[in-house]
Wavefront OBJ file of the C-alpha trace (Angstrom):
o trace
v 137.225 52.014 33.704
v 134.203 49.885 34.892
v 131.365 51.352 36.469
v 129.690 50.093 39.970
v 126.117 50.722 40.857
v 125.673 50.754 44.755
v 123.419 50.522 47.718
v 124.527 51.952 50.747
v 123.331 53.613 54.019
v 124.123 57.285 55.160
v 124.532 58.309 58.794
v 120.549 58.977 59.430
v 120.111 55.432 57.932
v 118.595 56.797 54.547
v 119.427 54.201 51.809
v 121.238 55.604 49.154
v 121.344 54.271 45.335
v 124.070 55.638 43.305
v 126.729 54.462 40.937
v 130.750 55.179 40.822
v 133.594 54.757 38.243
v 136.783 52.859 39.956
v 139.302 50.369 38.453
v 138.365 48.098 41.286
v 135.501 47.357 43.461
v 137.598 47.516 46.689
v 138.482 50.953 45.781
v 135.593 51.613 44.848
v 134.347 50.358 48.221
v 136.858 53.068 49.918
v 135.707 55.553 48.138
v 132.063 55.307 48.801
v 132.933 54.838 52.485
v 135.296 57.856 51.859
v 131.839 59.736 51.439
v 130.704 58.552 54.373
v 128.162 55.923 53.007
v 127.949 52.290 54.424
v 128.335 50.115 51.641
v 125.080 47.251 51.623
v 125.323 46.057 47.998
v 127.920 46.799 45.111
v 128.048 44.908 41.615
v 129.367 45.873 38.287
v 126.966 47.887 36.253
v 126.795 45.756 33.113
v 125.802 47.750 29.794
v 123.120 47.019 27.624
v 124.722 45.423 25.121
v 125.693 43.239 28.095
v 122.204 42.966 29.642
v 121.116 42.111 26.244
v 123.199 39.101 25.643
v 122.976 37.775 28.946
v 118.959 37.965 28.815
v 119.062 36.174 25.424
v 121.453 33.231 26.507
v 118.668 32.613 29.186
v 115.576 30.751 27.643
v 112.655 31.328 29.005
v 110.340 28.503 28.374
v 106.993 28.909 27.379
v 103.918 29.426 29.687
v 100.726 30.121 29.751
v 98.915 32.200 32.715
v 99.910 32.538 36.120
v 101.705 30.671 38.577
v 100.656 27.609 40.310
v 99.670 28.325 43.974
v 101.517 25.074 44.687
v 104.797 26.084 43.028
v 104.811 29.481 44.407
v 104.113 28.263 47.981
v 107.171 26.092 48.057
v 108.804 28.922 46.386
v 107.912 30.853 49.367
v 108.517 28.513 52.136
v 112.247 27.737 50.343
v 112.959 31.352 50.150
v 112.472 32.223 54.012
v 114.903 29.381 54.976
v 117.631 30.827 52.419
v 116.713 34.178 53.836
v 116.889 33.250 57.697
v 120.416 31.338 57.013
v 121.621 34.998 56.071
v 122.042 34.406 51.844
v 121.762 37.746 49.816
v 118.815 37.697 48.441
v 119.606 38.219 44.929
v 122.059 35.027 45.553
v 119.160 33.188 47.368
v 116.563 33.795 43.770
v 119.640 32.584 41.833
v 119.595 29.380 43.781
v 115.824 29.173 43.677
v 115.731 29.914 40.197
v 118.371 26.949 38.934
v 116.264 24.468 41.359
v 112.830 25.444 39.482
v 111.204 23.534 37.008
v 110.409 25.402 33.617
v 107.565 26.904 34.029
v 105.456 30.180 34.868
v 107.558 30.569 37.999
v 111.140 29.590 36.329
v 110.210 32.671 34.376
v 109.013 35.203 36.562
v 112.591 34.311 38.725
v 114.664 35.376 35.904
v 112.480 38.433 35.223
v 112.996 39.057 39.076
v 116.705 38.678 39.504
v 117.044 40.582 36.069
v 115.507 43.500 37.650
v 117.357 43.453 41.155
v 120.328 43.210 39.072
v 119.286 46.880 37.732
v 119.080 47.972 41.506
v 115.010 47.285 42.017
v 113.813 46.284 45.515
v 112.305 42.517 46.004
v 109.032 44.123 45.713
v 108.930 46.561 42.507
v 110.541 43.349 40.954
v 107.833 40.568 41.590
v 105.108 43.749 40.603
v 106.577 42.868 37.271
v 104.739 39.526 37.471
v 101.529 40.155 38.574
v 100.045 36.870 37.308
v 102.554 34.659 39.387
v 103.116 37.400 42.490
v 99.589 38.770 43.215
v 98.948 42.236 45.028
v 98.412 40.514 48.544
v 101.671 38.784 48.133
v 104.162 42.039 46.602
v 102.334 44.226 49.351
v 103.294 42.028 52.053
v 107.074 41.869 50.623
v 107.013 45.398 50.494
v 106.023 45.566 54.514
v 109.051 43.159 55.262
v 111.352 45.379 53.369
v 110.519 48.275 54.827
v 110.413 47.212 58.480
v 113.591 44.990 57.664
v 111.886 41.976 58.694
v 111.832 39.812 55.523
v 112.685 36.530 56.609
v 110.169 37.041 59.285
v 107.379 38.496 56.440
v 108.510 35.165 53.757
v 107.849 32.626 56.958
v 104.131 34.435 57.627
v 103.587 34.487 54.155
v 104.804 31.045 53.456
v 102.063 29.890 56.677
v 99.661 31.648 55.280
v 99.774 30.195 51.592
v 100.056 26.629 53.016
v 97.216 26.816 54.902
v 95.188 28.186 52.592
v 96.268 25.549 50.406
v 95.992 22.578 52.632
v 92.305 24.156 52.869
v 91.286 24.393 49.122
v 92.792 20.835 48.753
v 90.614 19.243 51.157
v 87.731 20.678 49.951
v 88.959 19.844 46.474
v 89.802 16.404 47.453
v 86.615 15.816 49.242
v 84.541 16.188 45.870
v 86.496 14.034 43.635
v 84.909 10.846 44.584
v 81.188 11.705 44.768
v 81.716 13.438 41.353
v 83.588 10.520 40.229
v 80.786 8.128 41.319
v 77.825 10.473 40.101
v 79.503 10.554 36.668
v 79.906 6.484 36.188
v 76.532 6.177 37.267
v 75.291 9.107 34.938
v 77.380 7.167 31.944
v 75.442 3.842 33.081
v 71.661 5.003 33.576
v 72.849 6.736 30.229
v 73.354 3.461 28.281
v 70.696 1.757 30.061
v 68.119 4.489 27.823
v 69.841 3.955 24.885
v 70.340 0.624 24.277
v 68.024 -1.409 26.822
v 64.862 0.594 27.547
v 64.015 1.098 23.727
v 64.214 -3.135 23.349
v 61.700 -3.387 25.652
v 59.149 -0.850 24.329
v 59.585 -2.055 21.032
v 58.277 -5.545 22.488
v 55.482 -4.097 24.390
v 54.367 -2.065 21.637
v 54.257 -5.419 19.717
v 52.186 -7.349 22.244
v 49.913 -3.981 22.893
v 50.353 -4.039 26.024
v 48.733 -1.456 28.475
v 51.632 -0.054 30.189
v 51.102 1.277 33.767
v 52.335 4.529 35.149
v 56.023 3.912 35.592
v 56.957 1.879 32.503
v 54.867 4.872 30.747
v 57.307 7.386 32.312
v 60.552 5.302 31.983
v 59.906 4.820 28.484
v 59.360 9.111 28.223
v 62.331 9.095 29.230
v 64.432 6.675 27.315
v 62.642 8.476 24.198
v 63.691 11.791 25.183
v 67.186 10.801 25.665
v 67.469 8.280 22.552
v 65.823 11.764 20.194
v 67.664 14.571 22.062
v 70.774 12.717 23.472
v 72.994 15.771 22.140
v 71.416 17.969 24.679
v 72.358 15.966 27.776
v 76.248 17.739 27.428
v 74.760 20.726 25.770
v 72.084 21.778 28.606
v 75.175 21.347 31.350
v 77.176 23.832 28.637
v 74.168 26.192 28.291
v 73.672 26.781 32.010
v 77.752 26.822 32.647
v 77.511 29.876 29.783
v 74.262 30.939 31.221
v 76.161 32.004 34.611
v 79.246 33.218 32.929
v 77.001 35.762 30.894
v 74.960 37.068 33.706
v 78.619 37.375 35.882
v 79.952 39.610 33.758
v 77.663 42.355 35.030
v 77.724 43.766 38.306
v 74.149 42.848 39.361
v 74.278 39.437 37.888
v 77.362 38.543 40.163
v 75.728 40.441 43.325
v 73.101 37.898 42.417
v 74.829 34.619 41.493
v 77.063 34.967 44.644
v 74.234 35.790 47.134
v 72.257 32.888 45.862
v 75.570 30.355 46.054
v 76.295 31.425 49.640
v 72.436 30.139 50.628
v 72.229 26.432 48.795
v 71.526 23.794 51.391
v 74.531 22.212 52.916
v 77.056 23.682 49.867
v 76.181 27.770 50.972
v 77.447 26.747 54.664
v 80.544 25.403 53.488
v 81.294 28.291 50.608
v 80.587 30.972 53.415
v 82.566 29.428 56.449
v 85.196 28.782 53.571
v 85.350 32.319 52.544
v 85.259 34.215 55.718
v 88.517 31.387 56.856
v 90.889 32.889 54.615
v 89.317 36.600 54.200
v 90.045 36.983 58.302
v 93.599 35.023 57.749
v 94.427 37.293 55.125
v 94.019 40.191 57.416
v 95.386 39.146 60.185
v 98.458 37.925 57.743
v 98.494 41.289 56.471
v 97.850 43.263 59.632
v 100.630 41.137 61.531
v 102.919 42.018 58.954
v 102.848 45.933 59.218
v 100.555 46.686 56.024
v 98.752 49.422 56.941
v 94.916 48.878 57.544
v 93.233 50.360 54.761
v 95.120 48.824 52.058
v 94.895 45.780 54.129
v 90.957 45.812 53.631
v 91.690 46.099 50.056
v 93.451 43.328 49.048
v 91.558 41.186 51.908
v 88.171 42.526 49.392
v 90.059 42.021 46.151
v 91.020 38.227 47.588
v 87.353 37.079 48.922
v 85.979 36.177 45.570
v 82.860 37.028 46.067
v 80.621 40.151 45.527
v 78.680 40.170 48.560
v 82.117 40.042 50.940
v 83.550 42.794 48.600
v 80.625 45.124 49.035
v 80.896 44.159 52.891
v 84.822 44.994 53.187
v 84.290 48.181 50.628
v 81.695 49.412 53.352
v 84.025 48.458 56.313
v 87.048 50.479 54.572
v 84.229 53.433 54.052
v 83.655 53.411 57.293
v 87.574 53.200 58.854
v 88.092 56.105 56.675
v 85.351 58.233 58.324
v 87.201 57.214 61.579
v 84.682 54.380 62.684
v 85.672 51.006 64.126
v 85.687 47.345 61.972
v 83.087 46.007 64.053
v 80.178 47.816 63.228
v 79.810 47.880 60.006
v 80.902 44.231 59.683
v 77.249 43.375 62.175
v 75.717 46.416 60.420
v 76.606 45.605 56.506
v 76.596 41.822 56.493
v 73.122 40.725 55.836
v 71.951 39.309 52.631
v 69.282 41.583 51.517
v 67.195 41.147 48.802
v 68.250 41.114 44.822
v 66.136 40.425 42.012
v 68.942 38.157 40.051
v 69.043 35.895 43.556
v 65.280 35.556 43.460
v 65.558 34.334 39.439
v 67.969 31.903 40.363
v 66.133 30.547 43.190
v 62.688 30.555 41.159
v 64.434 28.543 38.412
v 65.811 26.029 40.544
v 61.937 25.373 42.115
v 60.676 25.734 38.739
v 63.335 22.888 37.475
v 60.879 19.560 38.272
v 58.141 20.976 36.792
v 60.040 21.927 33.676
v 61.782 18.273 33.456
v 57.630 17.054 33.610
v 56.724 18.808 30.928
v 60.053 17.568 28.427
v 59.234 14.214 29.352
v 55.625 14.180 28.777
v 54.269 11.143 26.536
v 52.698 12.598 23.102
v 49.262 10.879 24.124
v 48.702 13.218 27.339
v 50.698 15.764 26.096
v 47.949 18.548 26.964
v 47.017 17.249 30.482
v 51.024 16.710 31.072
v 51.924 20.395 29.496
v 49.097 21.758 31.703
v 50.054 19.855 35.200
v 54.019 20.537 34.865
v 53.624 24.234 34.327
v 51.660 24.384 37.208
v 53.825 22.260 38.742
v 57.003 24.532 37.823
v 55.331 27.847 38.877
v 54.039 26.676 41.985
v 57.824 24.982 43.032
v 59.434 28.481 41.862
v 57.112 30.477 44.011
v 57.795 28.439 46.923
v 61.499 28.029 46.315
v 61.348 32.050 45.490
v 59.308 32.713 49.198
v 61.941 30.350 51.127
v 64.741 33.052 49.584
v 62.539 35.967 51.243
v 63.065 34.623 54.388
v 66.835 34.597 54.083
v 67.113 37.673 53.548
v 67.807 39.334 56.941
v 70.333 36.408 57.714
v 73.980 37.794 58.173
v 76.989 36.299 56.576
v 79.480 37.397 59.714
v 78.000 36.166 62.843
v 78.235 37.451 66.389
v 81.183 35.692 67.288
v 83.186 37.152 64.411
v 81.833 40.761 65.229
v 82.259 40.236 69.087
v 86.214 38.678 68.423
v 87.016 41.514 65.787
v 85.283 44.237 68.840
v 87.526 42.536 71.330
v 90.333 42.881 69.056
v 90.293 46.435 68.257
v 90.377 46.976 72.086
v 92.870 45.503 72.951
v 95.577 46.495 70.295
v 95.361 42.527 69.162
v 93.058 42.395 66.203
v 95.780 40.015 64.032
v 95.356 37.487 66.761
v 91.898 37.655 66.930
v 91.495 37.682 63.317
v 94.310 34.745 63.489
v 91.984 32.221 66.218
v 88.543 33.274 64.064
v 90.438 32.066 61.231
v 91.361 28.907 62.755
v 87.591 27.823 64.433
v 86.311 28.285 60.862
v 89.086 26.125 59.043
v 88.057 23.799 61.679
v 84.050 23.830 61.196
v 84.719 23.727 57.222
v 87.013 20.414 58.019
v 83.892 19.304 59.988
v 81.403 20.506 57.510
v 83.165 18.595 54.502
v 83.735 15.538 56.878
v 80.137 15.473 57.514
v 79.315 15.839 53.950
v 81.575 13.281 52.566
v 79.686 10.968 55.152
v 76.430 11.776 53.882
v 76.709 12.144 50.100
v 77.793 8.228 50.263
v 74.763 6.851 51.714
v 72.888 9.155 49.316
v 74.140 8.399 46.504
v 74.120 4.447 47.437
v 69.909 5.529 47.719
v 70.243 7.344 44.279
v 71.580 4.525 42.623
v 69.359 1.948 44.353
v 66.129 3.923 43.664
v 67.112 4.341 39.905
v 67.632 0.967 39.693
v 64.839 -0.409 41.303
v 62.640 2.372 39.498
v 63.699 0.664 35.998
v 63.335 -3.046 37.148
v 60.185 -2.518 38.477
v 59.126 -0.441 35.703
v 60.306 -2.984 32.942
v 58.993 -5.882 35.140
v 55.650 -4.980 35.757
v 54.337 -5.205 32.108
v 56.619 -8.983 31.679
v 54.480 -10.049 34.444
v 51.236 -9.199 32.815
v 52.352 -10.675 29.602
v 53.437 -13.770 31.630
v 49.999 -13.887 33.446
v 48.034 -13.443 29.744
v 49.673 -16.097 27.848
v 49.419 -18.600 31.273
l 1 2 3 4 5 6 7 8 9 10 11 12 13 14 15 16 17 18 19 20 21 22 23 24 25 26 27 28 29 30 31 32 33 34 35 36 37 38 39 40 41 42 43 44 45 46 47 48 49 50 51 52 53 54 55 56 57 58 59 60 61 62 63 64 65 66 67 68 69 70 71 72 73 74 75 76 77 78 79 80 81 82 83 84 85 86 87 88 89 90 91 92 93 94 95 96 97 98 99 100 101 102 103 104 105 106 107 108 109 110 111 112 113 114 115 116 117 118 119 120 121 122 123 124 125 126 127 128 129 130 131 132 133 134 135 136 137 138 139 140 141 142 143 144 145 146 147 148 149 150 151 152 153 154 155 156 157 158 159 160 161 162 163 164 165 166 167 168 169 170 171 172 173 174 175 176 177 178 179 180 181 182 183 184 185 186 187 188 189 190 191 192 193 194 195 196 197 198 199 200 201 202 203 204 205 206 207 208 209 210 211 212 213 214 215 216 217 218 219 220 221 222 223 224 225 226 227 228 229 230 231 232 233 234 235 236 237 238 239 240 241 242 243 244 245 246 247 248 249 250 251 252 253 254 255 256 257 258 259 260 261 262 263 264 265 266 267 268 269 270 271 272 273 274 275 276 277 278 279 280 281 282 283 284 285 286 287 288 289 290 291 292 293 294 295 296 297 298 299 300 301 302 303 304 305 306 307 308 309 310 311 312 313 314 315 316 317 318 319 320 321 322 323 324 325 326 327 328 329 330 331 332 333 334 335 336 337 338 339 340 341 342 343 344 345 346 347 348 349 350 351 352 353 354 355 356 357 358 359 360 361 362 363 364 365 366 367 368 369 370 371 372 373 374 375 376 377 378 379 380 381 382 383 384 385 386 387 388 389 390 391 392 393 394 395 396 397 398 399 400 401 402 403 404 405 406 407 408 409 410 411 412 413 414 415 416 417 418 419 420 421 422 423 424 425 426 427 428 429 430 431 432 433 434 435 436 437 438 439 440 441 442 443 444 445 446 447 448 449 450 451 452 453 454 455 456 457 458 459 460 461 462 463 464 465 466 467 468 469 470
């Protein structure tokens, strides 16, 4: 006799999981409602030898890490309409799952509907898959079940991904052409050193020619890059290693993130960027029932960077001794002082000086040595002391504190947290708008002043020759 395994609903509305042995499932359907249970969901229990074959004639195809956001946001958005039209929502995964391309999320589906099959919730199924399902996501799920909302939780969820995404993409799409364009021109000043420059010197050197100032330093340079040209991609590597290092400690990422967050132009963007989709994702997960202190926690876990985790650690500290958001979000925001921030911003004064002294010509190389240390210790110092003064600026401004304030009031802190949200997606689409306007007229300067800077520099001693032998 086959063997059902149930969900159903007893007269206080407690769900009830259970399984019963009938020939049939409509009998077995009268005799769970025999007990007085309201029959949900019903399916034959398979056995393992079952499960096991079943499991096996599904490949899985092979994947590495976690889902794409992309993927998993259409995922999301396709699920809520299946879910609003009234499918089951095993049936509406099947259906999702079929339609998917092989991939991370193809997988995770059939790991999902494999364990709803055993009689797991939506929720404790997509835990399973932490590296396609994150905790913000599987918490919010878990809200929607238990309020019985889910189609209403998948269509806030689904909002929330795609905004976030159309966010990240603009950004992302807004760097691809100065990068693009800084690149080429790298490749091109590149060859210039390698191939051109040396021609020249090797004809100057051969007429004994007094070179002036700039020829002097364009040739330093052409030498340093034609004798060390394998560390032009290792010194990008060493630095990229550099900052992984020093973020795997605690300080070192305090410090790394506080310095990002305070670059010209780039720390404005980063900050308005980050505090856009840490107050969406708490008003996401506010508006969707989750209570408030786990709320802060996955809004900290989900900021990305250490200074807004120590800031949302101290708000949740401070909801737990039965204080408001506001305060310590005005009290707990400024950027202080840390000794990594101050090495980073002492190397990057300290850079020109340094790039003197690897460029010097051997003939002056005392006076040169001498001039560019001074040179890189005075520019750290100063870059260091502009840092100092930075340090009592807050990262949440008043009109974040005053919104969140009014929120808490008035029993609407989602919404608030909802129209913050959207004035800062709106000043980082004005922020990157304004920067993709200015980075093309500076790099048109860049590329005119490098060029003009070698011309002149390989003209100057042509004239002289020309003047000499006239």
């Amino acid at each position: 006799m086959p063997t059902f395994q149930f969900e159903a609903m007893d007269a206080t509305g407690q769900e009830i999981r259970d399984v019963i042995e009938a020939a049939t499932e409509e009998e077995a359907q009268g005799t769970i409602r025999q007990m007085g249970y309201f029959v949900t969901k019903i399916s034959v229990k398979k056995s393992g030898a079952q499960e096991t074959t079943q499991k096996a004639g599904r490949k899985r195809s092979f994947a590495i890490g976690g889902g794409g956001t992309k993927f998993v946001c259409a995922f999301t958005r396709q699920l809520s309409i299946l879910q609003d039209a009234g499918l089951p929502i095993l049936r509406s995964l099947k259906i999702l799952e079929n339609n998917a391309k092989p991939g991370k999320l193809k997988n995770a589906l059939m790991d999902v509907c494999d364990e709803i099959e055993t009689g797991s919730t939506l929720s404790e199924a997509m835990s399973k898959n932490p590296k396609v399902f994150n905790r913000l996501y599987i918490n919010m799920i878990k809200a929607g079940e238990a309020g019985g909302a889910l189609e209403v939780i998948l269509q806030r969820l689904s909002d929330f991904m795609e905004r976030s995404e159309s966010l990240k993409k603009k950004v992302k799409g807004a760097m691809i052409y100065p990068v693009v364009v800084i690149m080429v021109a790298v490749s091109i000043l590149i060859f210039i050193m390698l191939k051109i420059v040396p021609v020249f010197a090797k004809m100057f050197d051969e007429f004994e020619l007094d070179l002036p100032a700039p020829t002097l330093l364009l040739v330093a340079i052409s030498d340093f890059v034609v004798g060390y040209w394998f560390l032009l991609p290792a010194i990008p590597l060493t630095i990229w290693l550099f900052i992984k290092l020093v973020r795997k400690f605690k300080h070192g990422r305090m410090g790394w993130d506080m310095y990002i967050l305070k670059l010209p132009i780039m720390g404005n963007l980063i900050e308005k960027n980050i505090l856009a989709r840490t107050t969406r994702t708490l008003g996401t997960l506010i508006s969707s029932g989750v209570p408030i202190l786990e709320a802060l926690n996955i809004t900290r876990e989900t900021s990305g960077n250490a200074l807004f985790e120590r800031l949302y650690g101290r708000v949740t500290d401070s909801i737990r001794e039965g204080n408001t958001i506001a305060r310590p979000l005005a009290e707990y925001s400024r950027l202080g002082f840390h000794p990594v921030c101050a090495m980073f911003w002492f190397l990057m004064g300290a850079t020109p000086g340094i790039l003197m002294m690897c460029l010097t010509p051997m003939k002056d190389m005392g006076f040169m040595l001498a001039l560019g240390a001074q040179a890189a210790v005075g520019a750290g110092i100063l870059s260091t002391l502009w840092y100092v003064t930075k340090i009592k600026t807050r990262v949440v401004d008043d009109l974040v504190v005053n919104m969140v304030d009014v929120g808490e009031e008035t029993g609407e802190l989602d919404t608030m947290l909802y129209k913050v949200a959207d004035q800062f997606d709106e000043e980082v689409k004005t922020l990157t708008d304004g920067l993709m306007a200015l980075l093309e007229p500076l790099m048109i300067c860049f590329l005119g002043g490098a060029v003009g800077f070698i011309v002149i520099s390989l003209f100057m001693p042509l004239v002289a020759l020309i003047q000499g032998l006239s």
